[in-house]
N, C-alpha and C positions, 0 to 999 in steps of 0.2 A: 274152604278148608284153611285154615290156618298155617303158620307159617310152623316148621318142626326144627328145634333145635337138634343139629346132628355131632355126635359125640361118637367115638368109636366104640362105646359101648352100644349104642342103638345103630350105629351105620350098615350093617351086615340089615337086618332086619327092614329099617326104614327107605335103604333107596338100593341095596345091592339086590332083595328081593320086591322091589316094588314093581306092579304089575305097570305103573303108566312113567311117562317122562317123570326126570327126578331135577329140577334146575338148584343146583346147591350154590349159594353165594356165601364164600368166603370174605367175614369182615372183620373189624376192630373197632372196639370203641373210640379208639384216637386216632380215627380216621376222615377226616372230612369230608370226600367222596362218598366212603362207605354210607354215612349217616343223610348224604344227599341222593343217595342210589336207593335205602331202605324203604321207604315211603313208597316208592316204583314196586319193590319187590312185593312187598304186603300187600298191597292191589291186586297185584296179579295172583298172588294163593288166595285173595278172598274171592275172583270174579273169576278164576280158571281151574280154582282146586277140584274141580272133578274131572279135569282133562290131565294137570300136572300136579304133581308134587313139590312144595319148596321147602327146602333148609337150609339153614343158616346157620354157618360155620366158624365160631370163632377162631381165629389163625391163633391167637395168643393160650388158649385155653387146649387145643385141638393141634399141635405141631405135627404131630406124625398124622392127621389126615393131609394137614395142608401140602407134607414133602410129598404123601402121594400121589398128587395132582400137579406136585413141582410148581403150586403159589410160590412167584416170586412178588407181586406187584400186587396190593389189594385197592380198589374192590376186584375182586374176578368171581367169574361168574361161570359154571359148567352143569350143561346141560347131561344125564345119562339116560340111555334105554337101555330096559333090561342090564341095569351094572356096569354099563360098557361108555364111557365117556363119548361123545359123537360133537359137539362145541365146545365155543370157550369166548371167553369177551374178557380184555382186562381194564379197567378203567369206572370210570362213569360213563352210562351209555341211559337212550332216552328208554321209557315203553316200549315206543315202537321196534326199536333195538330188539330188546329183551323178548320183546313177542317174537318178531321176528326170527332171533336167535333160536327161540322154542317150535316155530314154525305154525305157530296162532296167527 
């Protein structure tokens, strides 16, 4: 599965009612992290998208998801079931990290 851009107009739908793990990664494009972290993420929605869900949040574009989550630092990275935030990672972190995080 591919990676889902989340927008507050799809957020209710795409990860608050999603029936599996939701990892949403808040980024920027003038982020250098962000854009060394990206590559990680999109592997993982193409090789685990039937186990999780990924979306990709732009902070610039998306302000009022990102205060939800209280993004101060990007990349960050939050894991939800069923709606309910349960991780968090801020920074660049490797794969194994991130799977880890997801508990793959």
């Amino acid at each position: 599965m591919a990676e889902v851009k989340i927008t507050k107009e799809n957020f209710t739908p795409e990860v608050l009612k999603c029936d599996i793990p939701v990892l949403l990664d808040f980024w920027a494009e003038w982020c250098g992290p962000c854009r060394m972290l990206a590559p990680i993420v999109e592997e993982i929605a193409e090789e685990y998208g039937d186990a999780v869900k990924v979306g990709k949040v732009n902070v610039d574009e998306e302000p009022e998801l990102s205060s939800i989550f209280r993004v101060e630092s990007i990349p960050t990275l939050v894991v939800l079931d069923h709606g309910k935030a349960i991780k968090s990672s801020v920074g660049y972190v490797t794969k194994e990290k991130v799977l880890e995080l997801l508990g793959l």
